[in-house]
N, C-alpha and C positions, 0 to 999 in steps of 0.2 A: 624553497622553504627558507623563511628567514632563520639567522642564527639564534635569535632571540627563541624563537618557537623550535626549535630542535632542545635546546638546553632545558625549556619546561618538560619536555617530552621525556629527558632524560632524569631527570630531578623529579618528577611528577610520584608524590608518595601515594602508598597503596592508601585507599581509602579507607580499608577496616583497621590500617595503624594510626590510623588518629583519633583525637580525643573524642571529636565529635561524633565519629562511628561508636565509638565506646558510652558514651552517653546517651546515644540512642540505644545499643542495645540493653542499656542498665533501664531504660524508661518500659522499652519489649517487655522486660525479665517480671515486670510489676502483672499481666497479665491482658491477654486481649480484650478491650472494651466492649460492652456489650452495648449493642443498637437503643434497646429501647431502656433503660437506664440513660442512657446521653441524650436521649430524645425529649423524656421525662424529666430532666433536669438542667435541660437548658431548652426554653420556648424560641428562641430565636435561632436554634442550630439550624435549620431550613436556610435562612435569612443570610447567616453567617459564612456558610458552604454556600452559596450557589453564586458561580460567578458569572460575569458575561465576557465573550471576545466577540464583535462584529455582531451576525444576527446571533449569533447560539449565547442559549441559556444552560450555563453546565452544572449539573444538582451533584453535589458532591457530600453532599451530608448523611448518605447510607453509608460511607467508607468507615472502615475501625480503624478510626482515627479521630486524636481529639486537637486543642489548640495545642498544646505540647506536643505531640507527634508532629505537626506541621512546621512548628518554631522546629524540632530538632533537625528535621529534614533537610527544611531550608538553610542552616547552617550545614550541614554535612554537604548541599551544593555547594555552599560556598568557599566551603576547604577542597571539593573538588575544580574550583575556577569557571565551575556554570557560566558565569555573566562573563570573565575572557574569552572564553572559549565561543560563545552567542559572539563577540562581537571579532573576533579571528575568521571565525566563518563569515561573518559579511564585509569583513572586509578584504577577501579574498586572498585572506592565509592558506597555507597548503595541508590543511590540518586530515586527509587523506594521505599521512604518513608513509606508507606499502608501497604507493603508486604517487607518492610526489607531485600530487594534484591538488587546487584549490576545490572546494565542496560549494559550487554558488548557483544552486538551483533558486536561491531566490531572486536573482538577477534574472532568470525568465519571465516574472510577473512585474518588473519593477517599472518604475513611471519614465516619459521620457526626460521628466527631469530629474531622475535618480544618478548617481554613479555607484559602478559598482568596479573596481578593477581585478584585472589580474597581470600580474608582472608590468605593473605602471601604467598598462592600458584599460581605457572604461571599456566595457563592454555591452553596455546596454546600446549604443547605436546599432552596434551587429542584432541583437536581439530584434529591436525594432523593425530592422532592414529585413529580417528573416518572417517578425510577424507578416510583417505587409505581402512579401512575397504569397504565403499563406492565404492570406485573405484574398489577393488578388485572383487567387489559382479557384480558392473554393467557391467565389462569387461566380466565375467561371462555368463552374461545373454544376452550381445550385440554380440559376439563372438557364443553363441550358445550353449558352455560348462557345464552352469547351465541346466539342463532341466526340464520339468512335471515332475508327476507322472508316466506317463506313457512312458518315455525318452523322449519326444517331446518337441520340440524347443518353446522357450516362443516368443510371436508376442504381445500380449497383454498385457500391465502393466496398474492394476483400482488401481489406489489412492484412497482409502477413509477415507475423513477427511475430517473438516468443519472450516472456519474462518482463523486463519492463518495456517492450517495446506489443506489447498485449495486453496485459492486464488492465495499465491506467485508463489506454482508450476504450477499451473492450467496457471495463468499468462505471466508465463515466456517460458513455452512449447510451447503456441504459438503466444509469440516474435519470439521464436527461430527455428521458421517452419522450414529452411533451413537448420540446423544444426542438426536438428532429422533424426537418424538413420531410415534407408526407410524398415527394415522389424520388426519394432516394433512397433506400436501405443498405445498412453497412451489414457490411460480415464481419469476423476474425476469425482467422486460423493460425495456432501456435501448434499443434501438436504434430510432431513429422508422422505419427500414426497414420495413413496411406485412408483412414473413414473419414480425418477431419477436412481433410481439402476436396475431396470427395462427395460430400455432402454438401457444400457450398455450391462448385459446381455444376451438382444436378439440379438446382432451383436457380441459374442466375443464366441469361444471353452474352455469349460473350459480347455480342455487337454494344451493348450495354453497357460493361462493365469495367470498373478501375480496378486494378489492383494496386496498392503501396505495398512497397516493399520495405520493410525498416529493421534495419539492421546497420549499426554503428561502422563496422570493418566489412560488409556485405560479404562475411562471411562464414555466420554460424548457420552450422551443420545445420539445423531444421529448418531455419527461414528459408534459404536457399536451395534446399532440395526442394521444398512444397513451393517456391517463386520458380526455381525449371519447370517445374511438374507443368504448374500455371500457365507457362511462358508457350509450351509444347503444346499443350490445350486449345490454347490461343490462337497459335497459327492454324493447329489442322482445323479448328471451326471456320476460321475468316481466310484461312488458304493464301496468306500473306504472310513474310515474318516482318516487313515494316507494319503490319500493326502494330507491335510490340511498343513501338515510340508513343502510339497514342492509346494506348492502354495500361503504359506501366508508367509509377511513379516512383523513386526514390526515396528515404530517409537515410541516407547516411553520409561517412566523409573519405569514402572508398572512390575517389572519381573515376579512375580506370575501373575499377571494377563495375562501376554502373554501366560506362558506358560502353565497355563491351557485354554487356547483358543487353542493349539495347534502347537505354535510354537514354532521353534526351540529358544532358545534363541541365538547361534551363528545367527540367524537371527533376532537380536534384535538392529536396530541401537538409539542410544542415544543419548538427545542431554537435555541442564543442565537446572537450575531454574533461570540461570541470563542473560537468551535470554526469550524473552516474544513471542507468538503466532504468532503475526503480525512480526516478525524482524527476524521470523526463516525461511527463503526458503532457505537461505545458511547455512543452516545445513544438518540433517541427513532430516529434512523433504521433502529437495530439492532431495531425493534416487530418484524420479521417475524421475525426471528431468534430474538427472547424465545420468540413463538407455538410456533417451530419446538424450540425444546430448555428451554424452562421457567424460569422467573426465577429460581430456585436457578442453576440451570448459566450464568443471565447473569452474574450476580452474581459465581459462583468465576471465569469469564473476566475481570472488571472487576478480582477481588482477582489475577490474573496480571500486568494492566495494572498498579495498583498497586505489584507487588513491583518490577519495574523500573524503574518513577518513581522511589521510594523509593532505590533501586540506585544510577541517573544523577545524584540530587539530590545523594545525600551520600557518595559515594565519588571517592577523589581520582582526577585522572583515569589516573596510571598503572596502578591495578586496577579502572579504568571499564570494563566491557565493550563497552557500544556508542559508549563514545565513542574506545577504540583501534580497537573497528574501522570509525570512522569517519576515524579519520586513518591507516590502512593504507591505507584507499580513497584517503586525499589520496596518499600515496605511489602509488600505479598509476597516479590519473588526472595528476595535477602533475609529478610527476618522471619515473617511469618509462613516461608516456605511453600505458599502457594504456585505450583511449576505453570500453571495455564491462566490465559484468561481470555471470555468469550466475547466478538461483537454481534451485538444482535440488533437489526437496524429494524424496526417497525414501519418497513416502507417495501414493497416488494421489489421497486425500481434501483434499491439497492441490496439487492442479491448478491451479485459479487463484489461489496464493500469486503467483506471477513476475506475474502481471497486476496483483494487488493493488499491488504494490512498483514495478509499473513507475507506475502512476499515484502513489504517495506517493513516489517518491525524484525521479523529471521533472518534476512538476508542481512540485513544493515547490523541487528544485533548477536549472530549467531557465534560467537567469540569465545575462544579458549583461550587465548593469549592478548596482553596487554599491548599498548600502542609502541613500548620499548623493546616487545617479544619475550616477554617474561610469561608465565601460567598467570592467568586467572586466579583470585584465591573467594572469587564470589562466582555462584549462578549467575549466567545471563541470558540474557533472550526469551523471554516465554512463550510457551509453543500458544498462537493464536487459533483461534476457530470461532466457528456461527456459524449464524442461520436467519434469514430474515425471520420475525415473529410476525404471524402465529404459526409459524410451521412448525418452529421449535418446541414451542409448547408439546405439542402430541409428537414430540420425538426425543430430545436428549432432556428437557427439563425435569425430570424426576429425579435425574443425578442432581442436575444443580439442587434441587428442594431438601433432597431427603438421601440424597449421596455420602459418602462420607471422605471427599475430595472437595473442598471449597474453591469454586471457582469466580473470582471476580467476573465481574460483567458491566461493557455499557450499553446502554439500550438507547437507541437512537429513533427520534421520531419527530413530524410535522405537525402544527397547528391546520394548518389548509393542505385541503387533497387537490389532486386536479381532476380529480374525477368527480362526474355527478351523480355520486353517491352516499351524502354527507352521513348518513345515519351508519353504513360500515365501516366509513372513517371511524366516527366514533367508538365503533365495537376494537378496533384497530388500538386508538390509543387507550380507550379505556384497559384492554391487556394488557398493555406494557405497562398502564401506572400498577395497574396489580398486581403484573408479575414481583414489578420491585419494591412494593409493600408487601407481598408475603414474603419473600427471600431477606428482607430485610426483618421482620418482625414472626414469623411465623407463625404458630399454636400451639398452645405450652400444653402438658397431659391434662390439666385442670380444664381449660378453656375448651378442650375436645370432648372429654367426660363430661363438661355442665349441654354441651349441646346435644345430649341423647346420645352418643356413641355408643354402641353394645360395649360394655369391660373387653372384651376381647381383641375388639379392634381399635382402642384405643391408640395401643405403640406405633401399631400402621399410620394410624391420620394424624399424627405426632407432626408437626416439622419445629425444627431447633432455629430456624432464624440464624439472625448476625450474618449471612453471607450479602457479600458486601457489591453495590452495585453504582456507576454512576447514570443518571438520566441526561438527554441532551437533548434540547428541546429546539428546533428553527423553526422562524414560520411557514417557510414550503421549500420542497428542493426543486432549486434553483441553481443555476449555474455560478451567482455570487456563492450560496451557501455549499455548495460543492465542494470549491476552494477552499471556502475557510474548514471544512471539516478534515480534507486531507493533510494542509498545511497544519493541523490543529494534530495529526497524526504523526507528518512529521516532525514535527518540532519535538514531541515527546519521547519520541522513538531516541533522538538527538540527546536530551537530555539523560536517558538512562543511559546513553554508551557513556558519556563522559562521566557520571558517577563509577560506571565501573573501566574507565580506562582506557577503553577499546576503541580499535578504527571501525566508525561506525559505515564507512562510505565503501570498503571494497569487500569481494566477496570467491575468495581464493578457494573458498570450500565447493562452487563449483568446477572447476577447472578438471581435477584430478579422474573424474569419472568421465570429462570430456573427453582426455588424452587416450584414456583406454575404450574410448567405444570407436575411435579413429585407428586401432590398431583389429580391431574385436572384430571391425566392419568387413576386412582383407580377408579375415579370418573364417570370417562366417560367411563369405558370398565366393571363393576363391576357387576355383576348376581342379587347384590340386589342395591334394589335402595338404595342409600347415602345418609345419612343426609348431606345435604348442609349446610356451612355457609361463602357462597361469597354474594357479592353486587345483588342486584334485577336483573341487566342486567345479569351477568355471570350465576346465577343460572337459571335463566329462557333461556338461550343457552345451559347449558348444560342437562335442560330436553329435550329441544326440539330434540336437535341430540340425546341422548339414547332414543325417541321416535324414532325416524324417523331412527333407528338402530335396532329397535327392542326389547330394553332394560327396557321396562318398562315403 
């Protein structure tokens, strides 16, 4: 860490002690805007809001917010050093303060004529060298040419890893239904839950089957137990343990540790300490994903990521896209108090997008303490969730409508399906533009009343409008647009931690319940009974289960 960036760190004033905090909340104090009054009084607010980065079209003109909330905003980044801070990060300052690490996940998508350094060295050659290996491996194995053990053609690729070493690829495989190769199927298992590897298992041949194994230091608790589980699987099927070489592959930078697991280390792909968990699926973690849809389609995903790096780097922030709508999110969670907000992707292929987001905007913003280690004197991190639409509709959408918790929303959706079933496309988007026209404008008792409503059930069919939603429009998902929607993610995620101060890159809050399940595990598996010394609750759980286990 430079001297120069330690001293901002240090010197770095609270955000709600400056003028410009204060003149937004004195703008707050005047009262929440109402939708259709702004809509009614300015014809071009559609026109005004909606911005573009890469293929997305982002409608931002249902937020309560007007040109003055956006001016005040944008200065409040900018007494936070937003655009220092955008340019510290790429050029691979260490602004992971905790762990004294640079944050350069955008150095995995960059070009090879890019430079990206850290500590005086470019990095993008190793990047390169690491895609290629990737590509080389998955061509490999998509082709046919890699085989089993036994010469047989691999159909099967189980990922196992847990947190960001599952989510992004687990995620992105199936965004990318259409572009997976039709005689391979991936798995993932994250959960050490003894059903989730289990279930993989009983549908796949080992003679078949790859497994990755990814995991950073090869050796967190759950990868590793369900990668032995696997490993033991393996041999008693194929009655060999040199299978193991040609059925298991690497993600991490453990090299004793892989290769006493039994692999090759040419099957060992790498990936460094200044990409964090959550910001790695465009690395080597992304192998199963490459297998699943071919390193051309990784690659146009990586030039997605790209265009919005490129976007956030050098656009000022009032026609930043994800960094207004990172400080609209400060507006809900800071001022107008709203703790949640939903993503709801109108694409079923993006199912677990809202899971993805919930692990990179919590993890990355889940912060008590400043980047000096001072408290907090603002909320941070809004607790994420969704549902693909229409499922939501017939499930939590009543609270949004007619709840009395306002929850922002973006509603994510495609111009072209890949399916050929154009007319349910249409039923598809046609919901989401409705949902965010009624949420935004509602039905006032008058307009319910004129339309025959018995008097009595008026208040019911009531909805109050003004909740606040953005639309995002791409023309299909695609592995360009992929990218740009996650980078469009993080980049905002980014932006709120530096408004309110915080290390947005490490994530210390899980640690602590790690430590004790590594104590818990002696405890609860042990031949002799253990002296306890946990809280009344915990020790009286964990007789009961070594009873009811047989343990004593």
């Amino acid at each position: 860490m430079t001297e120069n960036w330690r001293d901002a760190v240090t010197d770095m004033p609270r955000i709600t002690e400056t003028q410009e905090w204060l003149d937004l909340m004195a703008h707050a104090s005047t009262g929440i805007p109402d939708l259709r009054t702004l809509f009614s009084s300015d014809q071009h607010r559609a026109d005004t809001f909606t911005k573009t980065v890469g293929d997305l079209e982002v409608d931002l003109s249902k937020h309560l917010v007007t040109d003055e909330t956006i001016r005040l905003l944008v200065h409040v980044a900018d007494q936070a050093g937003l655009s220092t801070r955008i340019e510290a990060m790429f050029a691979g300052e260490r602004i992971n303060v905790t762990e004294d690490r640079p944050v350069l996940h955008v150095a995995l998508r960059a070009s090879q004529s890019d430079v990206f350094t850290v500590d005086g060295k470019d990095v993008v050659p190793e990047v390169h060298n690491e895609l290629d290996r990737m590509g080389r491996f998955s061509d490999g194995i998509r082709d046919g040419s890699k085989t089993g053990f036994t010469d047989t053609r691999i159909r099967h690729v189980v990922n196992i890893g847990i947190g960001g070493s599952d989510l992004g690829p687990s995620m992105a495989y199936r965004a990318l239904r259409p572009f997976a190769h039709p005689d391979i199927t991936c798995h993932f298992v994250s959960n050490v839950d003894p059903a989730a590897l289990s279930a993989v298992l009983a549908i796949v041949d080992p003679a078949e089957t790859l497994f990755i194994v990814s995991s950073k230091t090869f050796t967190t608790l759950e990868t590793i137990s369900n990668a032995n589980r696997a490993r033991a699987w393996l041999i008693d099927r194929l009655g060999d343990e040199a299978a193991v070489a040609h059925h298991f592959v690497a993600v991490s930078t453990n090299r004793s540790g892989v290769a006493s697991f039994g692999i090759r280390l040419e099957n060992m792909f790498e990936f460094w300490d200044w990409v964090g968990g959550r910001y790695s699926m465009d690395s080597a973690i992304g192998l199963s994903l490459m297998i699943a849809i071919g390193q051309e389609s990784f690659r146009d995903m990586l030039d997605g990521f790209r265009t919005v790096d490129l976007h956030f780097r050098n656009t000022p922030i009032e026609r930043n896209v994800p960094a207004l709508m990172g400080l609209i999110g400060i507006w809900y969670r800071n001022v107008l108090k709203y703790p949640t907000y939903a993503v709801l992707p109108y694409a079923q292929d993006l199912n677990r997008f809202p899971a993805y987001l919930q692990q990179l905007d919590m993890e990355s913003n889940g912060k008590s303490v400043r980047l000096d280690g001072s408290p907090v004197d603002l909320d941070t991190g809004p607790i994420v969730w969704g549902e693909p639409g229409t499922n939501g509709q017939h499930a939590f959408y009543q609270l949004l409508h007619q709840g009395t918790t306002v929850v922002p929303a973006d509603l994510i959706g495609f111009i072209e399906p890949y399916e050929d079933h154009a007319h349910q496309h249409d039923i598809l988007i046609a919901s989401m533009f409705a949902q965010s026209e009624a949420l935004a404008f509602g039905r006032t008792q008058h307009e319910v009343a004129a339309s025959g409503v018995p008097a009595g059930q008026v208040n019911h069919r009531t909805f109050p409008g003004n909740r606040p939603t953005s639309v995002i429009l791409a023309p299909q998902l695609n592995p360009r647009v992929l990218g740009q929607l996650v980078a469009l993610y993080e980049h905002k995620v980014f932006t709120q931690g530096v408004v309110w101060g915080i290390d947005s890159f490490d994530q210390w809050g899980v640690e602590l319940g790690k430590q004790l399940a590594t104590t818990l595990i002696d405890e609860l598996t042990s031949d002799v009974t253990p002296d306890l010394d946990h809280d009344a609750s915990t020790n009286a759980l964990i007789r009961h289960y070594r009873r009811a286990r047989g343990r004593g």
